[in-house]
PAZAPA-4460 file (N, C-alpha, C; in steps of 0.05 Angstrom, whole numbers, plus 32768, in hexadecimal, padded with zeros to 4 digits):
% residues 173
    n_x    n_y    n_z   ca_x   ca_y   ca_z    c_x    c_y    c_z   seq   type   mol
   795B   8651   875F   7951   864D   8744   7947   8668   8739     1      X     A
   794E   866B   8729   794C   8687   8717   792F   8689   8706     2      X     A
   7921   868A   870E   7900   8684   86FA   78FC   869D   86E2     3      X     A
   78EF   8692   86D2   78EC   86A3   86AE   78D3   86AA   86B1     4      X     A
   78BF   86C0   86A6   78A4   86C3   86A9   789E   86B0   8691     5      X     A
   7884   86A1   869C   7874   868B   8692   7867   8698   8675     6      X     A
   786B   868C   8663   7859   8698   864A   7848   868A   864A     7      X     A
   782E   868D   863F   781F   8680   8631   781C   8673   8611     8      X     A
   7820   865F   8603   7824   8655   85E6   780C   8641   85DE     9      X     A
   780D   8648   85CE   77EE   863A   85BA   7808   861D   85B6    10      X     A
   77F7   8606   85B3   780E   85F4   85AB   7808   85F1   858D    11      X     A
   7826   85E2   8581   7831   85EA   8568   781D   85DD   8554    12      X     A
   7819   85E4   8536   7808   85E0   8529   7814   85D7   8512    13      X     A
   7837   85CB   850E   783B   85C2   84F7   7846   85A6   84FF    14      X     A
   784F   8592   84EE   785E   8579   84FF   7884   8580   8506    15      X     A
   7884   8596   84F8   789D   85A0   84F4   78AB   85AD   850C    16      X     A
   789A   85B9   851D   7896   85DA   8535   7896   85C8   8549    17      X     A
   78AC   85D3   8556   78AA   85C5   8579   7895   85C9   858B    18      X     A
   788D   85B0   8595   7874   85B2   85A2   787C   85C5   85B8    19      X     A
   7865   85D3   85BC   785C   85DF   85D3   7854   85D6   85E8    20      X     A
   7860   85DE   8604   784F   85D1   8624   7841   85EC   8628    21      X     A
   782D   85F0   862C   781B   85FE   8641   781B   8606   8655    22      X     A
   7823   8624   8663   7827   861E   8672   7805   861C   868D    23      X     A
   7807   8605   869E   77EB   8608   86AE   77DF   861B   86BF    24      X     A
   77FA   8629   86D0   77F2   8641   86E0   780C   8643   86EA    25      X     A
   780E   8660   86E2   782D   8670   86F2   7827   8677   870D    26      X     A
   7836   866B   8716   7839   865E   8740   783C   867F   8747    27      X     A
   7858   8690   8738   785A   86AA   873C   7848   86BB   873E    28      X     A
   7832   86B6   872D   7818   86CD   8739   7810   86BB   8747    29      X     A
   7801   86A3   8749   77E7   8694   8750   77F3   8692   8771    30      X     A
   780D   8691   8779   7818   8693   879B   7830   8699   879C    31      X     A
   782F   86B2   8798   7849   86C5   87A1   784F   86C2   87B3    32      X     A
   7845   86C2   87CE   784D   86C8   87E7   785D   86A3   87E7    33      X     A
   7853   8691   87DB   7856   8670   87DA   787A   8674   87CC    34      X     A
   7877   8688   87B0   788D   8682   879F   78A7   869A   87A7    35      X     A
   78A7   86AB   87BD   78B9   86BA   87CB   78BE   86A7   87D4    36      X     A
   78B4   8698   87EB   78B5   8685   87FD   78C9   866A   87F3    37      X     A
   78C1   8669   87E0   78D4   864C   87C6   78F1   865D   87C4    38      X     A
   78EC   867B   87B5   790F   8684   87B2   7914   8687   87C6    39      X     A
   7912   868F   87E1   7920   868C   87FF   792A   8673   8803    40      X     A
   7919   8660   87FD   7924   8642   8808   7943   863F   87F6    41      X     A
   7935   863E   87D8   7953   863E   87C6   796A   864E   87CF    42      X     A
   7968   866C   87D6   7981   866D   87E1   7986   866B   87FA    43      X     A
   7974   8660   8809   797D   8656   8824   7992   863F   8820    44      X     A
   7985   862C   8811   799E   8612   8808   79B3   8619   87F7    45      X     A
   79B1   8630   87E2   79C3   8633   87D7   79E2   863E   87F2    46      X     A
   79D2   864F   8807   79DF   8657   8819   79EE   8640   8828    47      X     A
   79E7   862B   882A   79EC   8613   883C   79FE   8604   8827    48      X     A
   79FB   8600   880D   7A0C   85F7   87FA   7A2C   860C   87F7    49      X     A
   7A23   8620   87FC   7A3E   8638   87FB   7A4E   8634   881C    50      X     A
   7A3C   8630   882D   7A4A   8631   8846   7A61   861B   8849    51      X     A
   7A52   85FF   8842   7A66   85EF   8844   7A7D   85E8   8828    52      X     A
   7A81   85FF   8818   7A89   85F8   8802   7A84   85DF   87F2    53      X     A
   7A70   85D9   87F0   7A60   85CC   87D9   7A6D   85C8   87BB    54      X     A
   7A76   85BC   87B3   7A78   85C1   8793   7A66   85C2   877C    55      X     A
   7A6C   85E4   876C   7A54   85E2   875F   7A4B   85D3   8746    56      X     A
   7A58   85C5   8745   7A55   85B2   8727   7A43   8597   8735    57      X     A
   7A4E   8591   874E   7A3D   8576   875C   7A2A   858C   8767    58      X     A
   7A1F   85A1   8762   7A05   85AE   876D   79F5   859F   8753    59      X     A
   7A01   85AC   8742   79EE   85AE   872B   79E9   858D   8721    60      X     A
   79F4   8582   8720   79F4   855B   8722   79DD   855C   8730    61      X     A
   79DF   8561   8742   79CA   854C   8755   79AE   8551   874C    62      X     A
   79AE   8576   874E   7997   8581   8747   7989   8570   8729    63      X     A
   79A3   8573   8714   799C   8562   86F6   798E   854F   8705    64      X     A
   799B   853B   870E   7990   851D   8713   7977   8525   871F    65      X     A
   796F   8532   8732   7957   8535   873B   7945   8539   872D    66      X     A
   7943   854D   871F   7938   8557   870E   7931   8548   86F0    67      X     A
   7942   8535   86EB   793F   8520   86D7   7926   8510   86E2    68      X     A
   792E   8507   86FC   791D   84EF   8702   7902   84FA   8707    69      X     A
   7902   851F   8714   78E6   851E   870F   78CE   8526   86FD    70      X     A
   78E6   8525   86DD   78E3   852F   86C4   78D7   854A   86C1    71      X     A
   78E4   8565   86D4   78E4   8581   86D0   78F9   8582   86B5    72      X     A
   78E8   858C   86A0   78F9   8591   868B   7909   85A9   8689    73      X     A
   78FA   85C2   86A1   7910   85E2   869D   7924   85DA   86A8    74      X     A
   791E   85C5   86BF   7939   85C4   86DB   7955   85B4   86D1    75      X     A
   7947   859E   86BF   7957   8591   86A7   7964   85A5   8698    76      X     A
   795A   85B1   868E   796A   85C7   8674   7979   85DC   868B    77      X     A
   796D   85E4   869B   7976   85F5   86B1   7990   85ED   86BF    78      X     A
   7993   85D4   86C2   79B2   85C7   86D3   79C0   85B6   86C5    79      X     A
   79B1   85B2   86B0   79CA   85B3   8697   79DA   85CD   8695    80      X     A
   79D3   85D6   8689   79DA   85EC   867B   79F0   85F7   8697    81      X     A
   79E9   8602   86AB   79EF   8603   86C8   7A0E   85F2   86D1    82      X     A
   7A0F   85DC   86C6   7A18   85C7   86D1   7A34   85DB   86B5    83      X     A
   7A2B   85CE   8695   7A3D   85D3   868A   7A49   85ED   868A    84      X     A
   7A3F   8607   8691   7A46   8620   869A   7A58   861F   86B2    85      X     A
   7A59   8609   86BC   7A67   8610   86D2   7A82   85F8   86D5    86      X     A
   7A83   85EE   86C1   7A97   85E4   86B0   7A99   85C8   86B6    87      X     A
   7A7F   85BE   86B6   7A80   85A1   86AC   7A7A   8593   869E    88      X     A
   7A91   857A   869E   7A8C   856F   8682   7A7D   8561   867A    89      X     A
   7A72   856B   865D   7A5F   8565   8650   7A58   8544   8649    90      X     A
   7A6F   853D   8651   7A6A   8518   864E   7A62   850C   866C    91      X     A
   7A5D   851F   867B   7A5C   8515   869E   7A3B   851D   86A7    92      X     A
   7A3A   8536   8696   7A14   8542   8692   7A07   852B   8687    93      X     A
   7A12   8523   8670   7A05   8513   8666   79FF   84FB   866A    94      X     A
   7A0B   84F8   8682   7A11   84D8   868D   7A04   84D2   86A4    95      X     A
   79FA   84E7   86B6   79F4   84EF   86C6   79D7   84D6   86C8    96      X     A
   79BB   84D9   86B4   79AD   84C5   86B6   79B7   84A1   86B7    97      X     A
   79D9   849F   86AF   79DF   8484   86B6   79F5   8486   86C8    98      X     A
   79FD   8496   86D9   7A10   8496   86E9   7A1C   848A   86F6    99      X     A
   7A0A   8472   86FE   7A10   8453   870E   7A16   8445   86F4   100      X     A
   7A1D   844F   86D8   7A30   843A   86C5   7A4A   844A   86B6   101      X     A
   7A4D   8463   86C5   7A56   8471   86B1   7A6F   8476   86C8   102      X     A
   7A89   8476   86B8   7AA3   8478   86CA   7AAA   8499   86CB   103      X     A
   7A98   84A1   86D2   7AA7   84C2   86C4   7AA4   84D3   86EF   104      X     A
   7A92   84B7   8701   7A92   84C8   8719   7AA7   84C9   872B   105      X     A
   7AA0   84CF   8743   7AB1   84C4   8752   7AA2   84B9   876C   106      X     A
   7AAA   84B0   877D   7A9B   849F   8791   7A91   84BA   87AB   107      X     A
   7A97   84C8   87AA   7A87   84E0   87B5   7A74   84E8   87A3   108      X     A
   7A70   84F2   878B   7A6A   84F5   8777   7A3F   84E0   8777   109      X     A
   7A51   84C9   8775   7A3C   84AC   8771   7A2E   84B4   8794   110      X     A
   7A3E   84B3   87A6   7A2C   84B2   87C0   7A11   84D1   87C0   111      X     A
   7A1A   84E4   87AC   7A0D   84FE   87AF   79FA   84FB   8796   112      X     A
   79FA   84ED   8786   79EA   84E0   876B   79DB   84D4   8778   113      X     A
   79DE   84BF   8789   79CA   84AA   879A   79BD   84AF   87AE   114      X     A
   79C7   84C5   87BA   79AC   84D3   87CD   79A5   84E6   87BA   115      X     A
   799E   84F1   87A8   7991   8501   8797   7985   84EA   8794   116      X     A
   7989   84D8   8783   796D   84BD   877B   795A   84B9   879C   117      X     A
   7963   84B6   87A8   795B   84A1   87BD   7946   84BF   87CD   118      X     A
   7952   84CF   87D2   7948   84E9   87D8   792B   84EF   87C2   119      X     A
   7938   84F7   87AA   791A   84F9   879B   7903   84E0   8793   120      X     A
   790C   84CC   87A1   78FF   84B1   879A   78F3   84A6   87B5   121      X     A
   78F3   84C3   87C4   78E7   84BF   87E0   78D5   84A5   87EC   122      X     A
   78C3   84AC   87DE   78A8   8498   87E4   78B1   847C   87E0   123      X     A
   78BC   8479   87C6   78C2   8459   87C3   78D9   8452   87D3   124      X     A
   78E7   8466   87D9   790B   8458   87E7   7905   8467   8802   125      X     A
   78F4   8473   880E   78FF   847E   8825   7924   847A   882C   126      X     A
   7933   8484   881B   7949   848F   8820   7958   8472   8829   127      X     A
   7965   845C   8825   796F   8448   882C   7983   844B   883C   128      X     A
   798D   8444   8859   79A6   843F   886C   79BC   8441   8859   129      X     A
   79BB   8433   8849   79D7   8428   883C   79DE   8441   882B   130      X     A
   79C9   844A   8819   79CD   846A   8808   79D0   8486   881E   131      X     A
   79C9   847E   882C   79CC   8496   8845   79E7   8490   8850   132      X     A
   79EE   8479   885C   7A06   8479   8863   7A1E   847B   8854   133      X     A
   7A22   8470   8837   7A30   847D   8828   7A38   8499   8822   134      X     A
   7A1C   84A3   8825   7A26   84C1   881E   7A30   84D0   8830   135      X     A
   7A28   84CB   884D   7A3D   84C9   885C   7A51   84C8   8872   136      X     A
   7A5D   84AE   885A   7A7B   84B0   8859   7A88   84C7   8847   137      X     A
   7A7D   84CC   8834   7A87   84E7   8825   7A82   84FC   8827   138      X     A
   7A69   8503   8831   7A5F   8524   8843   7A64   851F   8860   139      X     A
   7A6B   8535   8865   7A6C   8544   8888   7A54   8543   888F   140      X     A
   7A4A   8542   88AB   7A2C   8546   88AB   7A22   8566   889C   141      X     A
   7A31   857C   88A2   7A2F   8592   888C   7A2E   8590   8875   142      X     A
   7A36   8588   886D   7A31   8583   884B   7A1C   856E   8842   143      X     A
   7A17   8560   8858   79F9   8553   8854   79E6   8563   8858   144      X     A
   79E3   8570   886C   79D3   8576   8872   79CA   8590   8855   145      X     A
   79E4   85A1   8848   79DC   85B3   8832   79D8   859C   881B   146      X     A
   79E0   858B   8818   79D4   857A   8805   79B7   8571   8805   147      X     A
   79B0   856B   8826   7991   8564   8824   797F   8582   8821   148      X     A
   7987   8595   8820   7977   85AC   8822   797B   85B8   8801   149      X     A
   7992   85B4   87F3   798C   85AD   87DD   797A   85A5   87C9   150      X     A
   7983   8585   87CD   7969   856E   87C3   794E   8574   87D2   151      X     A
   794A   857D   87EE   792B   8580   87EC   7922   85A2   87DE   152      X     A
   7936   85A9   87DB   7929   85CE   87C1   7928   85C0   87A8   153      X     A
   7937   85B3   879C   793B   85B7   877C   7920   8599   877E   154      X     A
   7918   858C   878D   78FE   8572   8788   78E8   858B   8791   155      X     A
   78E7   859A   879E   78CF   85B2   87A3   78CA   85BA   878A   156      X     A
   78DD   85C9   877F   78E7   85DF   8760   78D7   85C8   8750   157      X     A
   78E3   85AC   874D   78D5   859D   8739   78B2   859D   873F   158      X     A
   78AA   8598   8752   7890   8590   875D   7882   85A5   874E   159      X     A
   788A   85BE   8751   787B   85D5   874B   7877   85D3   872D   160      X     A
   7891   85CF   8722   788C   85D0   8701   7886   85BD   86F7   161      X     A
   7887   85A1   86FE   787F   8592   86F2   785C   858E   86F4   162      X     A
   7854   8598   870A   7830   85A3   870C   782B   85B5   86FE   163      X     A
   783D   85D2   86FD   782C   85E5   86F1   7835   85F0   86D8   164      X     A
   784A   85DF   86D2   7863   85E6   86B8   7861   8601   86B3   165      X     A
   7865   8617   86CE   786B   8631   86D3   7883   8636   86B7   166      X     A
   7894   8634   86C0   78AC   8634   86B8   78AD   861C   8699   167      X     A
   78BA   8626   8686   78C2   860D   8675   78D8   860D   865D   168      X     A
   78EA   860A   8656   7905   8606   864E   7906   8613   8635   169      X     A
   7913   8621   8627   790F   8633   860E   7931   8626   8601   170      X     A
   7935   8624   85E8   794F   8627   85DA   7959   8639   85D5   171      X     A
   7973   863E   85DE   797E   864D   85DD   7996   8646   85B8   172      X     A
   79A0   865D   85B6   79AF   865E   8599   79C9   8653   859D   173      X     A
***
């Protein structure tokens, strides 16, 4: 994950002006030695996603979905954008929050969507037999295993920003 330095913003003062988030405390000064520690892990999995040739458009899916459910808004704008840069289609990004209605996956695709849910929905699903065993049938134990090291960086990445909204999404032109 590529991090932006944290600004500080007064929030907006017309009904017109996009609201402002605040940010609460940039992780980057407040535990450096914590947020070296976070970019090592990311490319440790990124490393584990490259080893087993991973595809990077179902990187950036899963991360979206993750990141949806744990409503990080940079990581959202961040693997969008990510996803469509890396040439996916824009009707499959967008579908991504209904994916279990939307015909645009594929059944590898849905098994790597559903351990991203079931994965970031830890506590309530401790991970179900049946979503574990689906996935696989479609991952190698290698490619599970860079998938779960994945999904547990990009639910870290969220934890952090969605506490300290370090980081937060800007429009671009």
């Amino acid at each position: 994950m590529t991090t932006t330095t944290p600004t500080e913003t007064s929030p907006a003062t017309t009904d017109d002006a996009p609201v402002t988030i605040p940010v609460r405390l940039d992780v980057e000064k407040a535990a450096p030695g914590f947020s070296a520690a976070m970019n090592r892990l990311h490319r440790a999995a990124e490393a584990e996603l490259d080893r087993v040739g991973f595809d990077a458009r179902l990187r950036d899916l899963i991360r979206l979905r993750a990141s949806q459910l744990n409503g990080c808004a940079y990581c959202v704008d961040l693997h969008t954008t990510d996803a469509l840069a890396a040439g996916e289609h824009p009707q499959r990004v967008t579908a991504v929050p209904v994916w279990r209605e939307a015909p645009f996956f594929t059944a590898r695709e849905r098994a790597a969507l559903d351990l991203a849910e079931q994965v970031t929905l830890l506590a309530q699903t401790h991970v179900p037999d049946d979503v574990w065993d689906e996935a696989a049938r479609h991952f190698t134990p290698d490619e599970l295993g860079a998938l779960v090291a994945a999904l547990t960086t990009i639910n870290a990445w969220n934890t952090i920003n969605v506490t300290t909204r370090t980081w937060n999404p800007a429009l671009r032109d």
